[in-house]
Phi, psi and omega in degrees: 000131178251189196334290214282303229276309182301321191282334168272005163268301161344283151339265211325281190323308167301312186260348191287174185275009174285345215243005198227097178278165188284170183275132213259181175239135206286155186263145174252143155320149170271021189220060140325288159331307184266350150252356159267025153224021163102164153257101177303331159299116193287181237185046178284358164292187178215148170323111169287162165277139182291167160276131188073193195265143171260113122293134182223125132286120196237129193229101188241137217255341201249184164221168171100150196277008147266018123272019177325314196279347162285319178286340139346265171334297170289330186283324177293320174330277205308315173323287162004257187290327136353306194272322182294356197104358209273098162310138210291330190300357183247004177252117205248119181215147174260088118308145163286304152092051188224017179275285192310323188254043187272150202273027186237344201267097197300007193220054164342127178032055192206134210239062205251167179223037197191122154338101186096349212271126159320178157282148202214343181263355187274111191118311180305120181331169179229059173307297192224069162267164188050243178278002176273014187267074199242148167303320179274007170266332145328281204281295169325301162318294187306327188285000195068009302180055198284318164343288224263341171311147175231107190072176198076214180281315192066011163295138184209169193248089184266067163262162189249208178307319175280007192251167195221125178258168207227070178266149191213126203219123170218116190219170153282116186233160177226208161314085206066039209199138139231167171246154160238201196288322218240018167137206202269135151253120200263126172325298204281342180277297168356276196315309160315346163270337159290305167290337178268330120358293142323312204262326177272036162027063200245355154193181201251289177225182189201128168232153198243138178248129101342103214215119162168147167340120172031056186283352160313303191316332178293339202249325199288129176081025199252298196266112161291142217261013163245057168215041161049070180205109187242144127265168145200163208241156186270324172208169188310191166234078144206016209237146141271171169249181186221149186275168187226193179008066159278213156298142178043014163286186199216116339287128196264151159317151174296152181314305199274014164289128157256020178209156155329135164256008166188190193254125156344280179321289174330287203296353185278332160248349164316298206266049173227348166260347166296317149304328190275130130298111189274005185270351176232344197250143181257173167333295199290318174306325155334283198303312185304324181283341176280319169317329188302295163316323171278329162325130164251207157233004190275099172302332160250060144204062170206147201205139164261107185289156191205143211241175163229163147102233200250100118013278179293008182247344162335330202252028174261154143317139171260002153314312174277007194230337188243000169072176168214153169296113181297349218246000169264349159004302208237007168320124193236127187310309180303334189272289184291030184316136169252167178282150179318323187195198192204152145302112196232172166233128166308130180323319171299301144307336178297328194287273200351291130006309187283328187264320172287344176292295185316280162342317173306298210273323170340138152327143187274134188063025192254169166287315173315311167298303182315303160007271143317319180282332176287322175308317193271311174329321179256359151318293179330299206300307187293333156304310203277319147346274173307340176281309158319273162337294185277348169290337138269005167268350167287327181284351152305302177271313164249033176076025166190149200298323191262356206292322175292329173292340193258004175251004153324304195245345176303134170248159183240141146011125164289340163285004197255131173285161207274033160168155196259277235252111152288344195248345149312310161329276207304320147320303216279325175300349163290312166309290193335319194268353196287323170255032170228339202104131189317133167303331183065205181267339172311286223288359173266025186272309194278046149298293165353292185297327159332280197315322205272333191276327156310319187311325210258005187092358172292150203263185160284000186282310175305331205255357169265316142331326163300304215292298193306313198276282197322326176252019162289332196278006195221168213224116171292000000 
């Protein structure tokens, strides 16, 4: 296949109107106003010193040097929380840890998550990397669990009543899904790990960031709001989330990066706690400034950050849970000003985007070119695959040529979690891949249309008879 026959598969793939869903209509907070222009009134108590221990889980769920900006991401966390005061012995991190010393990589063991940007890897535990950067080692850690970690470090967050935690997680996420190296983390399973954490009064209070694709969705209608627990998600749960400083974006990665060096969200409270006395600025002031930042006006390049859980600890200090930098001391808005707002790529397009540079840029006629053109050919060929598929396995099972788009854009209630039978969900993505082929990370978009064929009552006997016809006609 040459040049020109990859850039109308390329087009096809990004733009036909199948793969590109409509913009739902999104719910706004009622304090409109105060998050797109701010609270202008400062904010001069300051933070007393906690009580107990400051703990963080640090999670980047993904591999490969075109998911550079998740480990990006966590790596910079750590920086952070490092500067802030946080002992390494209370900081937990996952990686894969296939970035820095990646042979793709132009800055050999060297990490940036910013145009211009420090090493952002020099120094970060190597806790739960390659194969221990597992989901069930993600729950052991949180559980505190040391028996059950498998491989690593063996650190776990053995905190008590008094210590207040900190988890921060950046991935590819769907409907009630994040990913990790070895397969899926299910919302409901979260929450379940949450609560037996809670219950074992195992810390006083604990907050979660999220940076992954509907990312709401792990939380809506899940987290209850007395169990001393606030998040917020890079987008609701029905929204993507988006990568930042890629190619040719404003402020664009340097030339020789062919990928994001980091995520909208992430990079929107990174470099906002990287600015702050974090001894003055609260949760909420956080959450209002990233929305603001991420927020577009753009309908397919926009996510609405969206908090969950307790309320009331929004009005905490981010001192307590991230420490703070002396060297933030004397912060002023005007001398540290971040730019308003970012360029973006959808999670989904960011991969992509890492195969088409790499192809682009390659030498002409080189092996390097050949390559690249296969790399990128078989992303393409699998998203059309995956595209194909569930658009007939939905005119399989419910009759009609549009039914995945239209269990696609089904939204449920903001009090309803995006499914009632979890463990039907988890079949049907199971069946689905046993007779079609792993979803990846494209093929976790038509997650929605699973959940909703749960919702309507289709069993795995149907959906595996779907499964089965639809990809006898298609060729993974």
């Amino acid at each position: 296949m040459d040049y020109y026959i990859v850039g109308i598969l390329l087009f096809i793939t990004l733009f036909s109107p199948f793969t590109k869903s409509e913009p739902t209509k999104l719910d706004r907070p009622s304090n409109e106003t105060e998050l797109i222009h701010g609270n202008s009134k400062p904010n001069c108590k300051a933070a007393e010193p906690t009580k107990g221990k400051q703990w963080a889980v640090l999670i980047a769920g993904s591999t490969d040097y075109e998911n550079y900006r998740h480990q990006a991401d966590i790596c910079h966390a750590y920086q952070i929380l490092k500067k802030g005061g946080l002992k390494d012995e209370n900081i937990i991190v996952f990686m894969y840890d296939d970035i820095a010393f990646n042979v793709e990589n132009p800055r050999p063991g060297v990490i940036i998550n910013q145009p211009g940007g420090d090493d952002v890897y020099e120094g970060v535990p190597k806790d739960y990397t390659q194969s221990a950067a597992t989901a069930a080692n993600v729950f052991a850690v949180l559980l505190g669990n040391k028996t059950a970690v498998q491989g690593g470090s063996g650190k776990v967050l053995d905190s008590g009543p008094d210590d207040h935690i900190f988890i921060y997680y950046a991935d590819h996420g769907a409907t009630g899904i994040i990913g990790m190296t070895d397969g899926l983390i299910y919302a409901k399973d979260l929450i379940d790990v949450l609560k037996k954490k809670h219950e074992a009064k195992a810390y006083k209070t604990m907050v979660i960031y999220i940076e992954a694709c509907e990312a709401g969705s792990m939380f809506q209608g899940l987290l209850p709001n007395n169990w001393d627990i606030y998040a917020t998600t890079a987008a609701n749960a029905e929204e993507n989330s988006f990568g930042t400083y890629c190619p040719d974006d404003y402020p664009s990665a340097p030339l020789e990066y062919d990928t994001c060096l980091g995520d909208t969200y992430s990079v929107a409270w990174l470099e906002d706690s990287e600015m702050h006395d974090l001894r003055s600025e609260t949760l909420e002031k956080q959450y209002k400034r990233i929305r603001r930042r991420v927020f577009t006006q753009d309908l397919d390049f926009n996510s609405h950050v969206t908090q969950y859980g307790d309320m009331k600890l929004s009005k905490e200090f981010l001192f307590t849970y991230m420490g703070t930098n002396p060297d933030n001391d004397n912060y002023t808005s005007m001398a540290n000003s971040k730019p308003s707002g970012f360029s973006s790529a959808s999670q989904y397009d960011a991969e992509l985007l890492h195969f088409w540079y790499k192809f682009h840029r390659a030498p002409e006629g080189s092996t390097r070119k050949l390559e690249a053109q296969k790399e990128l050919h078989g992303k393409i060929s699998h998203r059309m695959h995956v595209d194909h598929s569930m658009k007939e396995m939905g005119k399989l099972i419910l009759g009609s040529e549009n039914s995945t788009m239209m269990l696609l854009k089904t939204v449920r209630p903001l009090d309803q979690p995006v499914v009632d039978d979890w463990d039907c969900y988890k079949m049907l993505v199971k069946t689905y891949e046993e007779h079609c082929g792993s979803l990846l990370r494209y093929g976790l978009k038509y997650t929605r249309a699973l959940a909703n064929m749960c919702n309507a009552g289709i069993t795995m006997e149907q959906m595996a008879a779907a499964s089965a016809r639809a990809c006898a006609k298609i060729k993974p």
